[in-house]
C-alpha positions in Angstrom: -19.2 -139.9 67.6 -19.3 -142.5 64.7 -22.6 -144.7 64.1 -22.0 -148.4 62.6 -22.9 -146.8 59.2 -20.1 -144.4 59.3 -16.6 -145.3 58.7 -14.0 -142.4 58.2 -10.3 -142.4 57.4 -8.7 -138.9 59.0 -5.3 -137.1 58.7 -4.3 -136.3 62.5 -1.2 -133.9 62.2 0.8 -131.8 65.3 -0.9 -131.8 68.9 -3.8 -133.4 68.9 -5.4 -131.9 71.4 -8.8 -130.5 70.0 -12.6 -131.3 70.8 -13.0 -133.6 68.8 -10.5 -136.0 69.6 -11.3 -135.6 74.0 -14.4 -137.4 73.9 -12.6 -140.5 75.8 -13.9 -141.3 78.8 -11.0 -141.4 81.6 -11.3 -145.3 83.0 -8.9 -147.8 85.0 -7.2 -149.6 82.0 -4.7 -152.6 82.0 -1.4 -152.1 81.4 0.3 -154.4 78.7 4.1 -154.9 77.9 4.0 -155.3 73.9 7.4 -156.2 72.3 6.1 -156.1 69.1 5.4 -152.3 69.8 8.8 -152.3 70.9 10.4 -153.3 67.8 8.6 -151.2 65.7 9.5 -148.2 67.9 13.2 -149.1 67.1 12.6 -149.3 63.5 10.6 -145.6 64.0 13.6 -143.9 65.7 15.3 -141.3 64.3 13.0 -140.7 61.8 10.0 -137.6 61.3 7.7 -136.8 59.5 6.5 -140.6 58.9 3.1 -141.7 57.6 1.7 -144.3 60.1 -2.1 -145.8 59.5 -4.2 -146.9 62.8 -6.9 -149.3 61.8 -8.6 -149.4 64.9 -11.0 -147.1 66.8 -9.5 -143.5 67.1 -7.3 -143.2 70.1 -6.4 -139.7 71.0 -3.7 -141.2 73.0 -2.2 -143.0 69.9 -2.6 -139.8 68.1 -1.1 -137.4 70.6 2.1 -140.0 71.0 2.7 -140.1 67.3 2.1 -137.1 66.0 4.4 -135.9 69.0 7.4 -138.2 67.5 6.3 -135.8 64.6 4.9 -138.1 62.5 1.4 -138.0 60.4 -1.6 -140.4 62.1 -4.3 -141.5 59.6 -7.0 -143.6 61.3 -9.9 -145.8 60.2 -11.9 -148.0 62.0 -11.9 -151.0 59.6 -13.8 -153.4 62.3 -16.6 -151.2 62.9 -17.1 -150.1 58.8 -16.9 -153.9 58.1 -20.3 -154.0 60.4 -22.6 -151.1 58.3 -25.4 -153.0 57.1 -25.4 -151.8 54.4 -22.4 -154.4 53.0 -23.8 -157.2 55.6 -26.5 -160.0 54.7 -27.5 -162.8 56.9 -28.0 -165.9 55.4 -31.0 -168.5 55.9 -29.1 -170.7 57.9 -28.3 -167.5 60.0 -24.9 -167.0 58.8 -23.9 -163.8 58.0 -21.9 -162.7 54.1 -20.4 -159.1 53.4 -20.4 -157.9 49.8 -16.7 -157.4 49.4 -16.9 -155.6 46.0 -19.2 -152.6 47.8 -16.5 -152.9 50.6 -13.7 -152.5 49.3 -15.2 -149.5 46.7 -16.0 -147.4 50.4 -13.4 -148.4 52.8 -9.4 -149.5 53.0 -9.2 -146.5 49.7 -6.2 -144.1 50.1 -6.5 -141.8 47.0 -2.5 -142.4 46.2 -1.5 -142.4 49.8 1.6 -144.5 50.8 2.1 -145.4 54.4 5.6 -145.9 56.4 3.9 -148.0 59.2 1.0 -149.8 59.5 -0.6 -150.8 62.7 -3.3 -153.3 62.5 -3.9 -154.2 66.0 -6.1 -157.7 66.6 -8.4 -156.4 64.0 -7.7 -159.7 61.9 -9.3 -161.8 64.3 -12.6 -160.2 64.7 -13.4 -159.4 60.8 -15.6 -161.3 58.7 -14.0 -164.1 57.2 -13.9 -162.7 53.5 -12.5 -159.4 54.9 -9.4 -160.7 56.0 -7.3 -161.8 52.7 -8.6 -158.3 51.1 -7.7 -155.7 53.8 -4.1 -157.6 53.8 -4.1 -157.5 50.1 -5.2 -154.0 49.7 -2.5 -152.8 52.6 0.6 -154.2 50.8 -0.4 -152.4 48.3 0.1 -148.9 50.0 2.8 -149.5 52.4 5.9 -148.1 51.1 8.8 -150.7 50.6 10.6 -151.9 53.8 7.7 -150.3 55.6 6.7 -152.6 58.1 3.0 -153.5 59.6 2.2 -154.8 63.3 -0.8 -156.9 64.5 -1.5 -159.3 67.3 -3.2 -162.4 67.0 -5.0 -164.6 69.9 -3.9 -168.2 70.4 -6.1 -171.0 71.0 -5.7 -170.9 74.6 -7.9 -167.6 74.2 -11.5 -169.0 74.1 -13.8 -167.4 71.6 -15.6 -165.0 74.5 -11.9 -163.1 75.1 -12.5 -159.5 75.6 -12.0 -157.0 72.8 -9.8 -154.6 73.5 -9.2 -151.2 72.5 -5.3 -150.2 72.4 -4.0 -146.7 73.4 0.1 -146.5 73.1 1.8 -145.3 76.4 5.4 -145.8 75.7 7.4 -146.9 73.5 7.0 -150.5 74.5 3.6 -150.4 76.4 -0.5 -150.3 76.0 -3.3 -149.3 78.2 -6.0 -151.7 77.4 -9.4 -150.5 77.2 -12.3 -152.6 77.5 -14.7 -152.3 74.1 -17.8 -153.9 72.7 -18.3 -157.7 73.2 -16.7 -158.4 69.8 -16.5 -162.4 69.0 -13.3 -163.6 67.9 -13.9 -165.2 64.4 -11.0 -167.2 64.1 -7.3 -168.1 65.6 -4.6 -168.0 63.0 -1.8 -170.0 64.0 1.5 -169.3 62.5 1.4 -171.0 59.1 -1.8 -169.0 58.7 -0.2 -165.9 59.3 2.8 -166.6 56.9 0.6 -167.1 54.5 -1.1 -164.2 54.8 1.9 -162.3 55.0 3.8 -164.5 52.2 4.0 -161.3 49.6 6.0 -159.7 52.7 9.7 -160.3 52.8 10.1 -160.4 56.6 8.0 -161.4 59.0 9.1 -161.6 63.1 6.9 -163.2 65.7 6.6 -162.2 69.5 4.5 -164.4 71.7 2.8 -162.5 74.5 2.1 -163.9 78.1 -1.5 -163.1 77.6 -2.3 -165.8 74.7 -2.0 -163.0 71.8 1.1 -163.4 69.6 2.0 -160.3 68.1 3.7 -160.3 64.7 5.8 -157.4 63.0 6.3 -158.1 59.1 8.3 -155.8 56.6 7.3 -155.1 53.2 
């Protein structure tokens, strides 16, 4: 298992079917249609031996389904490294700050490493505000040209208090949704924000979901 204090960023290639990745605990999960996961699936076909980043918590499931398109999985759990205390202060109005610079110099670094496909998940909703425009940054930097990224984004209409999800890949155009930690959203972007955020990307396509997330699929 991996404590706050631990982030790690792993190379998951063939079956991934070992110890260490069956530590999930079998649970009823929701099932989710995800057209955004769709698309990208499209643009995926056909081709192997792709280099596809995960930024959320390890998923065996997402492993085992894109490894067995034959594909390599790397995975880190930017959320949960953005929460070692060791880059977190809270302020005396109780306010919390992250040192980016220390960051930045232990997490999101790729050693050369270019990546076909990222897939960020809702992660920009729940990082700390001056994480956001730096992880975005620092990924266009290693996705290869025309490589494209997904991530979902809440509405308004989703309240603070809506439940984080973990997300395991069952199809090519479907989730199981697994309940996680009681993460607060920090923020909704609506879709100016995200443009902006995405401006150095030369296409960006937008999905809205029935579930007040809006899922977005930009191309470098």
């Amino acid at each position: 298992m991996v404590s706050v204090a631990q982030n790690f960023f792993r190379l998951f290639r063939g079956e991934a079917r070992n110890g260490e990745l069956s530590h999930d605990v079998t649970e009823v999960r929701a099932k989710r249609h995800s057209s955004g996961l769709n698309e990208l699936t499209k643009m995926l076909a056909g081709q192997e031996n792709l280099c596809i980043l995960d930024l959320g918590p390890t998923s065996p499931q997402n492993i085992a389904h894109l490894t067995g398109l034959g594909h390599r999985v790397y995975n880190e759990d930017v959320l949960l490294a953005s929460m070692d205390p060791t880059f977190v202060a809270k302020n005396e109005d109780g306010s919390t700050s992250v040192n980016l610079e220390s960051f930045l110099n232990e997490n999101l670094k790729y050693n050369g490493q270019q990546f076909d496909a990222v897939i960020a998940w809702d992660i920009p909703d729940y990082l700390h505000e001056s994480l956001v425009k730096a992880m975005v940054e620092r990924l266009s930097s290693v996705i290869k040209p025309g490589g494209v990224l997904l991530a979902f984004f809440h509405t308004r209409d989703a309240g603070p208090d809506a439940p984080y999800y973990r997300y395991h890949i069952a199809g090519k155009d479907s989730l199981d949704l697994q309940r996680g930690p009681q993460f607060r959203l920090q923020r909704v972007f609506n879709n100016r924000h995200i443009e902006n955020l995405f401006r150095d990307y030369s296409n960006i396509k937008f999905f809205l979901a029935r579930d007040n997330v809006r899922e977005v699929l930009v191309v470098r």
